[in-house]
C-alpha positions as CSV (number, residue, x, y, z in Angstrom):
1,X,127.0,109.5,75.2
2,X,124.2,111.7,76.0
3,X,122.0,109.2,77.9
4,X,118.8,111.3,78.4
5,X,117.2,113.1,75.7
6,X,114.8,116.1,75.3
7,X,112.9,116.7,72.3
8,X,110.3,119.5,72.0
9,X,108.3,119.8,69.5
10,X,105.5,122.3,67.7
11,X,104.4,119.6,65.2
12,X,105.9,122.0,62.6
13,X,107.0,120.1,59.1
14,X,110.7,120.3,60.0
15,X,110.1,119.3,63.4
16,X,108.1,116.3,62.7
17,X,110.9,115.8,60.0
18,X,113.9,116.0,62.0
19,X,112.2,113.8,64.8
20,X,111.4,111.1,61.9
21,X,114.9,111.1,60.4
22,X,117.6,112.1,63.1
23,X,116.5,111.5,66.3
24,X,116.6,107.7,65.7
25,X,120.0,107.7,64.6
26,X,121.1,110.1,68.1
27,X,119.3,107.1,69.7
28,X,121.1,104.7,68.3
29,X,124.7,106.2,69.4
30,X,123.3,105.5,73.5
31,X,120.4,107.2,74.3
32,X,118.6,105.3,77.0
33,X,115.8,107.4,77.5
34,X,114.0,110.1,75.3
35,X,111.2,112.4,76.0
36,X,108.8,114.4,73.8
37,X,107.2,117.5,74.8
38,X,104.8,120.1,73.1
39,X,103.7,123.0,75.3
40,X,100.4,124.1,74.4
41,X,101.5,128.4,74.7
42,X,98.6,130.0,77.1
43,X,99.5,132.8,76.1
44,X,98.1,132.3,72.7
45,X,95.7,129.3,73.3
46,X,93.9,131.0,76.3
47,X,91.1,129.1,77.4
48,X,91.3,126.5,74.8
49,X,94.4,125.6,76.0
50,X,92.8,122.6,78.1
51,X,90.4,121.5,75.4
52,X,93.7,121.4,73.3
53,X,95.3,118.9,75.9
54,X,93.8,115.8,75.5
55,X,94.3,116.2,71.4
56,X,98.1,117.2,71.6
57,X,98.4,114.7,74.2
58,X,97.1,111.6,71.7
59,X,99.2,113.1,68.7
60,X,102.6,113.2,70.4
61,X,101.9,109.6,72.0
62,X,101.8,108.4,68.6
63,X,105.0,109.8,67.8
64,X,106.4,108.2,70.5
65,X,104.8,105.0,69.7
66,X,106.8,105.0,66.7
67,X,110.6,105.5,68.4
68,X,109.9,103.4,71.2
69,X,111.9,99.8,70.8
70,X,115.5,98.6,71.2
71,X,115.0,98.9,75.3
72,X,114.7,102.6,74.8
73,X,112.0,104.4,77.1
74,X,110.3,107.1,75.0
75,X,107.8,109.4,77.5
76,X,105.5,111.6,75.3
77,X,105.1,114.9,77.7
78,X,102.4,117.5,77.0
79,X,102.1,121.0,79.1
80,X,100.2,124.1,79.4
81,X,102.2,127.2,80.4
82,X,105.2,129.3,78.9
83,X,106.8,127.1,76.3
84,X,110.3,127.8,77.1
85,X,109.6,127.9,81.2
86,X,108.4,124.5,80.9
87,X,110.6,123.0,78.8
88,X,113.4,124.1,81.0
89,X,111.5,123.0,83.8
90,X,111.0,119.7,82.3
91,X,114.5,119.3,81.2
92,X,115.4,119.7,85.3
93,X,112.6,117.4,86.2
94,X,113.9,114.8,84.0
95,X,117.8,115.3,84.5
96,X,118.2,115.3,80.6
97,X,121.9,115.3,79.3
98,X,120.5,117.2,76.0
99,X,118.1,119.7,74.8
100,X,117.6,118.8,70.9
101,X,116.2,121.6,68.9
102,X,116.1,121.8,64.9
103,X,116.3,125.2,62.8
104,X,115.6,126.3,59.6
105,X,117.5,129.1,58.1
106,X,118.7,132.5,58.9
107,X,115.9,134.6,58.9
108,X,114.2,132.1,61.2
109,X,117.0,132.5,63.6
110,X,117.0,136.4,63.8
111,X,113.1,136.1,64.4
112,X,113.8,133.0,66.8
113,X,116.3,134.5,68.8
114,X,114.3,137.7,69.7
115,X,111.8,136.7,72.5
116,X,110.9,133.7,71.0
117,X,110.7,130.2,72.7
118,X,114.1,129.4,71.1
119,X,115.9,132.0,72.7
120,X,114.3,132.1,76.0
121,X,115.0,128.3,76.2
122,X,118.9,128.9,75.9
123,X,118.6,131.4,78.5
124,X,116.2,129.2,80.6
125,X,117.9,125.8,80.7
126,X,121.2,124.4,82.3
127,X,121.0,121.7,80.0
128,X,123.3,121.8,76.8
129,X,121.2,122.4,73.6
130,X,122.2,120.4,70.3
131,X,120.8,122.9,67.2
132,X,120.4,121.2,64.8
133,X,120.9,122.8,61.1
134,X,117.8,122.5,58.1
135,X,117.4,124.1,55.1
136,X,114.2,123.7,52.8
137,X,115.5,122.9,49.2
138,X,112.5,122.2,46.4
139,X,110.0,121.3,49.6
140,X,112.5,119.1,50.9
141,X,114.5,119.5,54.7
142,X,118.1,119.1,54.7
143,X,120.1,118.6,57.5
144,X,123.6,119.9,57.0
145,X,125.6,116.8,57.0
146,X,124.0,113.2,58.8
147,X,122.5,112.7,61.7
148,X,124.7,109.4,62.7
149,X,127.4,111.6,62.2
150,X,127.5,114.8,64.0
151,X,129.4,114.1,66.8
152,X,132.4,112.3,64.6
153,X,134.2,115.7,63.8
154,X,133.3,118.0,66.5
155,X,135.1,121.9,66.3
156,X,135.3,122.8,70.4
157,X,136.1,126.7,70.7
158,X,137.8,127.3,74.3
159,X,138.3,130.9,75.8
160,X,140.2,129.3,78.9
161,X,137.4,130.7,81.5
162,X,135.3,128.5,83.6
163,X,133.0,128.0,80.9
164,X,135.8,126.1,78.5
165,X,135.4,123.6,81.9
166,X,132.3,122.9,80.8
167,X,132.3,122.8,77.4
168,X,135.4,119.8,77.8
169,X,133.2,118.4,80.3
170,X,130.4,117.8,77.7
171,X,132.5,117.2,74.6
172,X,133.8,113.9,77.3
173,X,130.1,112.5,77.0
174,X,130.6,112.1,73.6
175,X,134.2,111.4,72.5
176,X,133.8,108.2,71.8
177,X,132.1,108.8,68.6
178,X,134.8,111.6,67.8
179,X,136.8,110.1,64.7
180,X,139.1,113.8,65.0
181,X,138.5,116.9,66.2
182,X,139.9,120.4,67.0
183,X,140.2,122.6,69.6
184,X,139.9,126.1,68.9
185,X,141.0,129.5,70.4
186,X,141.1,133.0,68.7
187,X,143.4,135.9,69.5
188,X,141.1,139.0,69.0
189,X,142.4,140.7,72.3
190,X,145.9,142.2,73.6
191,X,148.0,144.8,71.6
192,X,150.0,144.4,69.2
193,X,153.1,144.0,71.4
194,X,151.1,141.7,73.5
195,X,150.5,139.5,70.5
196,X,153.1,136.7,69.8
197,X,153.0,135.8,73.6
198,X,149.1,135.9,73.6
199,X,149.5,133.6,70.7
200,X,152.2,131.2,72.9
201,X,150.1,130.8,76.0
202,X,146.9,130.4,74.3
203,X,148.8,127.1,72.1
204,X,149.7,126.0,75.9
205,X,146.3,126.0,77.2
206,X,145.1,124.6,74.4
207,X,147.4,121.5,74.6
208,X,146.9,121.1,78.5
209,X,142.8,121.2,77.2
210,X,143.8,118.3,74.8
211,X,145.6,116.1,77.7
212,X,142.2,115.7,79.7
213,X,140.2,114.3,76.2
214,X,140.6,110.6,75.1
215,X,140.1,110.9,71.5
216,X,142.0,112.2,69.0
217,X,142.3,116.1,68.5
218,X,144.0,118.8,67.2
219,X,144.8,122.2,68.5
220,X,144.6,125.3,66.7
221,X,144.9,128.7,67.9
222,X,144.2,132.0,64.7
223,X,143.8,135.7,65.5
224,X,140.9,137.7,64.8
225,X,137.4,137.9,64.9
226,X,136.5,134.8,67.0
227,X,132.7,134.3,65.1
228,X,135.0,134.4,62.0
229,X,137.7,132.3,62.5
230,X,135.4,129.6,64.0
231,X,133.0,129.6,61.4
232,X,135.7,129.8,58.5
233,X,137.6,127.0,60.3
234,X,134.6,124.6,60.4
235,X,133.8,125.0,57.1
236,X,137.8,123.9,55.8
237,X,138.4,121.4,58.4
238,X,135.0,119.8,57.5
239,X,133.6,120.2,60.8
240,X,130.3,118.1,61.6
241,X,129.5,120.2,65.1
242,X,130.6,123.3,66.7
243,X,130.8,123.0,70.4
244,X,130.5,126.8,72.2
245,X,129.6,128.0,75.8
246,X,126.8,130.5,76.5
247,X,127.2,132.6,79.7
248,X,124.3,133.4,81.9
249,X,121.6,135.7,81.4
250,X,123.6,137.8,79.3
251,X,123.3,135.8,76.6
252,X,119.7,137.2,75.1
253,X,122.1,140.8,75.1
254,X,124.9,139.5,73.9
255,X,123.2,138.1,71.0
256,X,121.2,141.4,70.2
257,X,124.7,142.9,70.4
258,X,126.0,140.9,68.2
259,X,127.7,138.5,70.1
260,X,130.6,135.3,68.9
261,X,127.3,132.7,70.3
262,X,124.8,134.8,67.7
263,X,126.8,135.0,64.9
264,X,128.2,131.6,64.9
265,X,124.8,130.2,65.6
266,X,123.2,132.6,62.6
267,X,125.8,131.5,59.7
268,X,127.6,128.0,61.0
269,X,126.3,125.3,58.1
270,X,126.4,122.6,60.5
271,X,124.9,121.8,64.0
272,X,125.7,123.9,66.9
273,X,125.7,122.6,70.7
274,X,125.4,125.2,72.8
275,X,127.0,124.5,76.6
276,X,125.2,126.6,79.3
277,X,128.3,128.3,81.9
278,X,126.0,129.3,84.7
């Protein structure tokens, strides 16, 4: 399991929420030690950035009052700078496994995923980034699915480069909460001649991917659009996470392109783990 933990937070509702109700339960599956940060943004703070300090500083230190117990170390972490520079630069400091961020709803994501501290984060950090899924219903958060459950039927898409490496590499961390899984590939490239053997090879890969997992999962390999088919597949296979590699600093361009990472990320209904390929 995912041994060290990183949890920013803006004291937002659904942060404050999602800290409250689901990190606890990742906790409980291993975590050994868990740290909360809130970057106070100089760029918007200025110079009452430092008179801010002392304040955020007390307020985060009682959240982490509350989590600490159980053996688990819980270090309450408050900075002045760029909020995504310093996150990343915490998460390195630190040697976290995982970057935990929640999310709230589409149009949150469009606006967080163009220069905001979400999207510079990705780019920033060589940690993987668990997103994790809310929706406001009637003034209430809802997470898509439970907390103590997201890593039991995890959806890994593989494109066979360097990055799928990775992405099996960090799917190993956690397989011993997988109940059953799948491993996904999708077909959107090749002519139509090229097809049928495209199809072959990539079922091969996929099973030589399975061999080098412990727990139990399947293979499946569709043609297409690969933000559609994984997407589509996690919703019929009941999918509780959907496991993808981001590539370098291209990713802030791919996903303003309209990229498989964006799209998945902007409609999947359940959490997202984003691996970082640099």
């Amino acid at each position: 399991m995912f041994e060290k933990v990183l949890y920013p937070t803006d004291f937002s509702d659904v942060s404050i929420h999602a800290l409250r109700t689901c990190i606890p339960k990742l906790v409980s599956m291993g975590v050994r030690e868990l740290y909360l940060i809130h970057v106070i943004d100089i760029t918007i703070a200025e110079f009452e950035a430092f008179e801010l300090e002392d304040v955020y500083r007390e307020r985060l230190e009682g959240l982490a009052e509350e989590l600490r117990g159980d053996g688990v170390k819980v270090e309450a972490i408050v900075r002045i700078g760029i909020p995504s520079m310093e996150i990343a630069e915490a998460a390195e400091e630190k040697g976290v496994d995982l970057v935990v961020i929640p999310s709230m709803g589409e149009n949150i994501w469009r606006t967080m995923f163009v220069g905001s501290t979400a999207s510079n984060l990705a780019r920033a950090t060589k940690r993987p980034v668990l997103l994790l899924k809310y929706a406001n219903r009637d003034g209430k958060f809802e997470l898509s699915g439970d907390c103590s459950e997201v890593f039991r039927r995890p959806l890994v898409t593989l494109d066979f480069s360097n990055c799928s490496i990775k992405v099996l590499k960090t799917v190993r961390k956690f397989e011993e909460l997988v109940e059953s899984g799948l491993l996904l590939h999708s077909v959107d490239y090749g002519s139509m001649d090229e097809l049928e053997h495209n199809i072959e090879l990539a079922k091969k890969n996929l099973e030589k991917s399975m061999r080098g997992l412990r727990a139990r999962f399947e293979t499946e390999v569709m043609v297409g659009s690969a933000s559609q088919a994984i997407i589509g597949t996690s919703l019929a296979k009941n999918s509780t996470l959907i496991v993808i590699g981001k590539k370098g600093r291209s990713f802030i361009k791919d996903l303003l392109l309209g990229s498989t990472a964006e799209r998945v990320i902007r409609d999947s209904k359940v959490p997202v783990l984003l691996v970082p390929c640099d």
